[in-house]
DSSP file (Angstrom, degrees, kcal/mol; ACC not computed):
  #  RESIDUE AA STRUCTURE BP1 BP2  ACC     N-H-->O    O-->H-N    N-H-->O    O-->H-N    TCO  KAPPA ALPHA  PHI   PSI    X-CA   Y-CA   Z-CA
    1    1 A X              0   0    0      0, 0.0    77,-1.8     0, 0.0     2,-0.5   0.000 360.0 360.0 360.0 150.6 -112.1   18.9 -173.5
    2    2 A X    >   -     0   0    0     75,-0.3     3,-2.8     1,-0.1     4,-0.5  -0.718 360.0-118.1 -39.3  87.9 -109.7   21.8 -173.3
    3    3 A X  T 3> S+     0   0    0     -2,-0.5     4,-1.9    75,-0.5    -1,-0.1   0.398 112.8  55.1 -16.9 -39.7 -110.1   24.9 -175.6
    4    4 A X  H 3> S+     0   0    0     41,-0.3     4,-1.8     1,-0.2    -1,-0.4   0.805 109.2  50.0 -91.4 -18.7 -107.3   24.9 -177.3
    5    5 A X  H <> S+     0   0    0     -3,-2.8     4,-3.3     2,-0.2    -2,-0.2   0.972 110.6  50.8 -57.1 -42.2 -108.3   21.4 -178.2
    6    6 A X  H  > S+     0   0    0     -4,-0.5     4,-1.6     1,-0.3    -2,-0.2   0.852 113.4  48.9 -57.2 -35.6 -111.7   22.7 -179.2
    7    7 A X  H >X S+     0   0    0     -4,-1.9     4,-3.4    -5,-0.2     3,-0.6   0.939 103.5  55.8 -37.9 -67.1 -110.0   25.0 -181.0
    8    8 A X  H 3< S+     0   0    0     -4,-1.8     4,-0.4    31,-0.3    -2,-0.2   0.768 111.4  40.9 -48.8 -58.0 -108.0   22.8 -182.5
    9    9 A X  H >X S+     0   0    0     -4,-3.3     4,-1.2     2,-0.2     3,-0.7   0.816 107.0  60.7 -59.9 -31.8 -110.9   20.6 -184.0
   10   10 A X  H <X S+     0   0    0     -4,-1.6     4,-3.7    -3,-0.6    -2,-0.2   0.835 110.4  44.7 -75.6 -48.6 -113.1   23.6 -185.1
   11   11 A X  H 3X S+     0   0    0     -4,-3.4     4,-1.1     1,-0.2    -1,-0.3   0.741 118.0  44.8 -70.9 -17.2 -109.6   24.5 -187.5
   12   12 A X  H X> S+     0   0    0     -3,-0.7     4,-2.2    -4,-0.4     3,-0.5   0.974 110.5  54.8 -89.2 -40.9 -109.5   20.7 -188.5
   13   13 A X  H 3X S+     0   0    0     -4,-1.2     4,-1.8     1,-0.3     3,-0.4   0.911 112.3  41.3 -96.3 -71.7 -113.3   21.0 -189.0
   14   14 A X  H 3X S+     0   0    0     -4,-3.7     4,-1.9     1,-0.3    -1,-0.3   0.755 105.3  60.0 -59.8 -27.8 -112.9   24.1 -191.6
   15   15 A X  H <<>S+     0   0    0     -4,-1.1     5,-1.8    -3,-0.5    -1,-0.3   0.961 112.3  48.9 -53.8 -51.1 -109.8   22.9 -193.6
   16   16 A X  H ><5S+     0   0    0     -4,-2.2     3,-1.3    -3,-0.4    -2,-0.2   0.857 108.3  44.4 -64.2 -42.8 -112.3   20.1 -194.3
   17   17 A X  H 3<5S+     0   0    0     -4,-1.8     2,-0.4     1,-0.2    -1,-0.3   0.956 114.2  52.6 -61.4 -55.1 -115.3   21.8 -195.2
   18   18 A X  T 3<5S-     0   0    0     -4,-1.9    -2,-0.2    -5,-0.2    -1,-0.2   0.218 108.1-130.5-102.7  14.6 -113.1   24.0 -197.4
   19   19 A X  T < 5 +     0   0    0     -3,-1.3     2,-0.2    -2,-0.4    -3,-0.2   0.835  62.3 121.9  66.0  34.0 -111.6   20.7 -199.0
   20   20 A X      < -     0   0    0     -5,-1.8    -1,-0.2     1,-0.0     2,-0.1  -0.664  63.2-102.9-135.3-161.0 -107.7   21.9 -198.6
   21   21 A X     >  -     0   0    0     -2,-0.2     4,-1.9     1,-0.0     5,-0.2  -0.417  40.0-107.8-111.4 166.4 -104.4   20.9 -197.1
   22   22 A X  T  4 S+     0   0    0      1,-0.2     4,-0.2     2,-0.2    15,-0.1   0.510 122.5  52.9 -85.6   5.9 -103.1   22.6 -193.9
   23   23 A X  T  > S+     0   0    0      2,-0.1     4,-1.3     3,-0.1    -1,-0.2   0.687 110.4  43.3-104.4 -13.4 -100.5   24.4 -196.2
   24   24 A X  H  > S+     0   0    0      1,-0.2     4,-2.4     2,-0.2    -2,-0.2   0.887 113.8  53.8 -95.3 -27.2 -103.1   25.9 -198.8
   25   25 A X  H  X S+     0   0    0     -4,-1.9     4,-1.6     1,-0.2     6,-0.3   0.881 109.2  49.6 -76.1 -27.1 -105.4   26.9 -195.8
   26   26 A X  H >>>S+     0   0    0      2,-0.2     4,-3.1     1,-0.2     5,-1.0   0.930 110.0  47.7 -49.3 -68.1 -102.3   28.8 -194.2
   27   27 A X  H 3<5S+     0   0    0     -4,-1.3    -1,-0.2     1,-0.2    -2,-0.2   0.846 112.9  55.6 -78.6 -45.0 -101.6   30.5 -197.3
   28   28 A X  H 3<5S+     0   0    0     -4,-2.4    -1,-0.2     1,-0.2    -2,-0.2   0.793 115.7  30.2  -8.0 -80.1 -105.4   31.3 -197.3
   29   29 A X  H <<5S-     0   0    0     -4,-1.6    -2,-0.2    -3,-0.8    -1,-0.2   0.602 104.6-117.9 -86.6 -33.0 -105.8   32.8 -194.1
   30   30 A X  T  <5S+     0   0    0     -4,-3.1     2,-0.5     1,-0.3    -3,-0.2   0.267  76.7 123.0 111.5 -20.4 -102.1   34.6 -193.8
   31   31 A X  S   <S-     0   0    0     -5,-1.0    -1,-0.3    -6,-0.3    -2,-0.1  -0.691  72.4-103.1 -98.9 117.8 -101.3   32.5 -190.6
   32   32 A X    >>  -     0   0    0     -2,-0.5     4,-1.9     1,-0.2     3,-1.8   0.171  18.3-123.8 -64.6 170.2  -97.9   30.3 -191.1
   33   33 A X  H 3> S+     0   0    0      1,-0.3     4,-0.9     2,-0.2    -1,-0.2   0.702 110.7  59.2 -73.8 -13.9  -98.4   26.8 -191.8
   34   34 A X  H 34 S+     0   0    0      2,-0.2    -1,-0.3     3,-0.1     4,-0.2   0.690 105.6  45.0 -89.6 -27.5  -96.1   26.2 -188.7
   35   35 A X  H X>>S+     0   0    0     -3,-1.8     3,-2.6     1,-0.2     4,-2.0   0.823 110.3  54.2 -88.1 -53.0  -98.3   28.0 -186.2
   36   36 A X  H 3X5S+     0   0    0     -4,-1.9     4,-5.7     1,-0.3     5,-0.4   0.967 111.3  46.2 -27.0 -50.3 -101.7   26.3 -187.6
   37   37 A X  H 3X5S+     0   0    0     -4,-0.9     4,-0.8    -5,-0.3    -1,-0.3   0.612 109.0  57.9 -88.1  14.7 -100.1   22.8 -187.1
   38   38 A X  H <4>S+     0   0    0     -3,-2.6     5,-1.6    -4,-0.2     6,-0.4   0.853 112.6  40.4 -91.1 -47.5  -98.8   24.1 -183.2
   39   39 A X  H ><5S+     0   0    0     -4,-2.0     3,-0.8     3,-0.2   -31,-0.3   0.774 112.1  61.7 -95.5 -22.8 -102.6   24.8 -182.4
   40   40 A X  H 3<<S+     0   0    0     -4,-5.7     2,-0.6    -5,-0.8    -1,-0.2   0.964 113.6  32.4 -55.4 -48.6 -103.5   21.4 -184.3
   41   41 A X  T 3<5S-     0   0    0     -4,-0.8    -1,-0.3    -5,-0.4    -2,-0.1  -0.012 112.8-119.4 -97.0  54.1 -101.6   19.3 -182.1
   42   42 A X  T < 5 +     0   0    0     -3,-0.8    -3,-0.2    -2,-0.6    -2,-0.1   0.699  57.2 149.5  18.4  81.1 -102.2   21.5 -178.9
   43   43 A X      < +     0   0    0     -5,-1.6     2,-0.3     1,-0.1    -1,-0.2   0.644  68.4  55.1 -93.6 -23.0  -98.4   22.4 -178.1
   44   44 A X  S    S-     0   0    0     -6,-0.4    -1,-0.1     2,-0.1   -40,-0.0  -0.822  76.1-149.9-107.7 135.3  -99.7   25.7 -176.6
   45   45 A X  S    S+     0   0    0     -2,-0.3   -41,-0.3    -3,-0.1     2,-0.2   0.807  85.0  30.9 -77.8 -18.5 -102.3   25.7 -174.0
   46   46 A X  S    S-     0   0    0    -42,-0.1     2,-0.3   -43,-0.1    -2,-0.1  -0.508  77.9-147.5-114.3-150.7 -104.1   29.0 -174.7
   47   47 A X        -     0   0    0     -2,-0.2     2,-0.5   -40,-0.0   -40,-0.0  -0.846  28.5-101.5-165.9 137.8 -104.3   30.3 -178.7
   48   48 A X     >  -     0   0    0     -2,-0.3     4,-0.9     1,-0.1     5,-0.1  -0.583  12.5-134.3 -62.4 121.4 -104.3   34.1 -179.5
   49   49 A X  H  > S+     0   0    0     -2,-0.5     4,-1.2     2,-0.2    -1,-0.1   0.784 101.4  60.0   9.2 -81.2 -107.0   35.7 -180.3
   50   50 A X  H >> S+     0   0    0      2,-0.2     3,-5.0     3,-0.1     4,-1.3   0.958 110.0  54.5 -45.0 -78.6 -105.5   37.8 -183.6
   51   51 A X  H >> S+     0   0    0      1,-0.3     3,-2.7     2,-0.2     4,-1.0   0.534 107.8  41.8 -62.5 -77.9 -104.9   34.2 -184.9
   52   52 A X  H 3< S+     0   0    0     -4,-0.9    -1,-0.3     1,-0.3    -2,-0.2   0.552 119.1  51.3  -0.7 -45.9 -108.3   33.0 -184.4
   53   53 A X  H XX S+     0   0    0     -3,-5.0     4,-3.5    -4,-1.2     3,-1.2   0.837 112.2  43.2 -54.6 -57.8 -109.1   36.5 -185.9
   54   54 A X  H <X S+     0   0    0     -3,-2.7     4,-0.8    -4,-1.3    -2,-0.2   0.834 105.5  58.8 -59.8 -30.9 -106.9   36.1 -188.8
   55   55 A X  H 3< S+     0   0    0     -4,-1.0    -1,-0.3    -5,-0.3    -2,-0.2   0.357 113.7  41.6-106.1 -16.0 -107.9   32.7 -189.5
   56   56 A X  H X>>S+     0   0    0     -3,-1.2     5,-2.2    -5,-0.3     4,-1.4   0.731 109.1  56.3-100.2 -16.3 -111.9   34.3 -189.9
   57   57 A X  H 3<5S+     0   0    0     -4,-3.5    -2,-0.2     1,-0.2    -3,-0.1   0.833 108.0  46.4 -60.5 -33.3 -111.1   37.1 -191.6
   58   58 A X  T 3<5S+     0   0    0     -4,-0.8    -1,-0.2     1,-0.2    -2,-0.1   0.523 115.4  43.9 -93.0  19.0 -109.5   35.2 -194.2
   59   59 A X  T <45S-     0   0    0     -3,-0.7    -1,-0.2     2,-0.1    -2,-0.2   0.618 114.9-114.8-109.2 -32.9 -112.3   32.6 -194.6
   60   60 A X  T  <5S+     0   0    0     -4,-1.4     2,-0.3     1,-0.2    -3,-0.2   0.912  71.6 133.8  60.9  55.9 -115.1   35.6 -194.4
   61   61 A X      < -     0   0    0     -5,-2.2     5,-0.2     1,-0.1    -1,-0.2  -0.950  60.7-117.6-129.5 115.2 -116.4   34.4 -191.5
   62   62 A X     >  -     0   0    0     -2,-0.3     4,-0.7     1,-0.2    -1,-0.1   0.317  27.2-123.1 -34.9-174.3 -117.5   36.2 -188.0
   63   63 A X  H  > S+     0   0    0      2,-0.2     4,-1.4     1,-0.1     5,-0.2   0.528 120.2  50.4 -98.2 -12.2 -115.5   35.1 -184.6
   64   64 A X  H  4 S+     0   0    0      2,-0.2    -2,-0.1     1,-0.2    -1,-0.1   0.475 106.2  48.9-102.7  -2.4 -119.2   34.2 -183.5
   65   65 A X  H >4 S+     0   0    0     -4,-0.2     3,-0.9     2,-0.1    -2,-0.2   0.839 109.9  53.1 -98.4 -49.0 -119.7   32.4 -186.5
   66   66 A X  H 3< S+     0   0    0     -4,-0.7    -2,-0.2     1,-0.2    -3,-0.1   0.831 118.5  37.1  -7.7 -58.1 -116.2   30.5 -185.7
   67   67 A X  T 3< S+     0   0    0     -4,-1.4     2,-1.5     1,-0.1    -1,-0.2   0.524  79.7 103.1-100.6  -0.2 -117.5   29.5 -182.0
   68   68 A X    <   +     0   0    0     -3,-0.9     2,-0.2    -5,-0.2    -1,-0.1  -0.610  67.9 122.7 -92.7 101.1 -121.1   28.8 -182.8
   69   69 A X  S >  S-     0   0    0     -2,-1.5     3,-2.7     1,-0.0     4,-0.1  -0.920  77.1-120.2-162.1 134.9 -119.9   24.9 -182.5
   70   70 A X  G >  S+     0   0    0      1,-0.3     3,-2.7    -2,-0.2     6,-0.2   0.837 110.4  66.2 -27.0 -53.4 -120.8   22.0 -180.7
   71   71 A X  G 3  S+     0   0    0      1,-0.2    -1,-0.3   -65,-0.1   -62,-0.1   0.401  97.8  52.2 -87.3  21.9 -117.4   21.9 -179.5
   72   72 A X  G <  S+     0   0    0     -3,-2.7     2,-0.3    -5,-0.2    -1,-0.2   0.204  74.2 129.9-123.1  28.1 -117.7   25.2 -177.4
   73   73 A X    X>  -     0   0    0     -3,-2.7     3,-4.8     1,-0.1     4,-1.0  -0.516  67.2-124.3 -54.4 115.0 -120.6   24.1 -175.7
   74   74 A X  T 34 S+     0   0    0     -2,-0.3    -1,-0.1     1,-0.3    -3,-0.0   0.793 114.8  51.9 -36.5 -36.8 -120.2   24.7 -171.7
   75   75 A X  T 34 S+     0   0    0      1,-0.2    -1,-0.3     3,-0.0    -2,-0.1   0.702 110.9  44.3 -60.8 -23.3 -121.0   21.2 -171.2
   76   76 A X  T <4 S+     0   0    0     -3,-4.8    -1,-0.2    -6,-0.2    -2,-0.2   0.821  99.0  82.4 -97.8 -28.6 -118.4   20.1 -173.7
   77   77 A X     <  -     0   0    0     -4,-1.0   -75,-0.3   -75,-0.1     2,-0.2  -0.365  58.3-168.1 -81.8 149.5 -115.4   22.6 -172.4
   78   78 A X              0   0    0    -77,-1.8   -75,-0.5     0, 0.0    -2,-0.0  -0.804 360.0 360.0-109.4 154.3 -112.9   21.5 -168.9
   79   79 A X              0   0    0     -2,-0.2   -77,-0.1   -77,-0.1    -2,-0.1   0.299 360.0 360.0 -49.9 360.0 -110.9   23.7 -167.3
């Protein structure tokens, strides 16, 4: 799969664990509710950084705790 897809699952993955909607997780993290559902359905191919950033800071979570996931395994990722 793609990154920003991996991406993409890793953020459905943690709204889930954290039991909420994609508008309370938004409000959560700081990141608008518009850009969250742009990286859910991959309209962008790459994904910033800061938001990735934003989106652990407000969870209280490393970026290494973020990517330590199955779905950024070399095996799993395509160009």
């Amino acid at each position: 799969m793609k990154l920003n897809k991996a991406i993409s699952l890793r953020i459905e993955e943690i709204v889930k664990e954290k039991n909420m909607t994609l508008n309370a997780f938004s409000k959560l993290v700081g990141v608008p509710n518009s850009t969250l559902d742009d990286i859910i359905k991959c309209k962008n191919e790459t994904v910033k950084v800061r938001i990735i950033f934003e989106i652990t800071q407000g969870i209280n979570i490393s970026l290494g705790e973020f990517f330590d996931s199955p779905y950024f395994d070399k095996e799993s990722l395509i160009d």
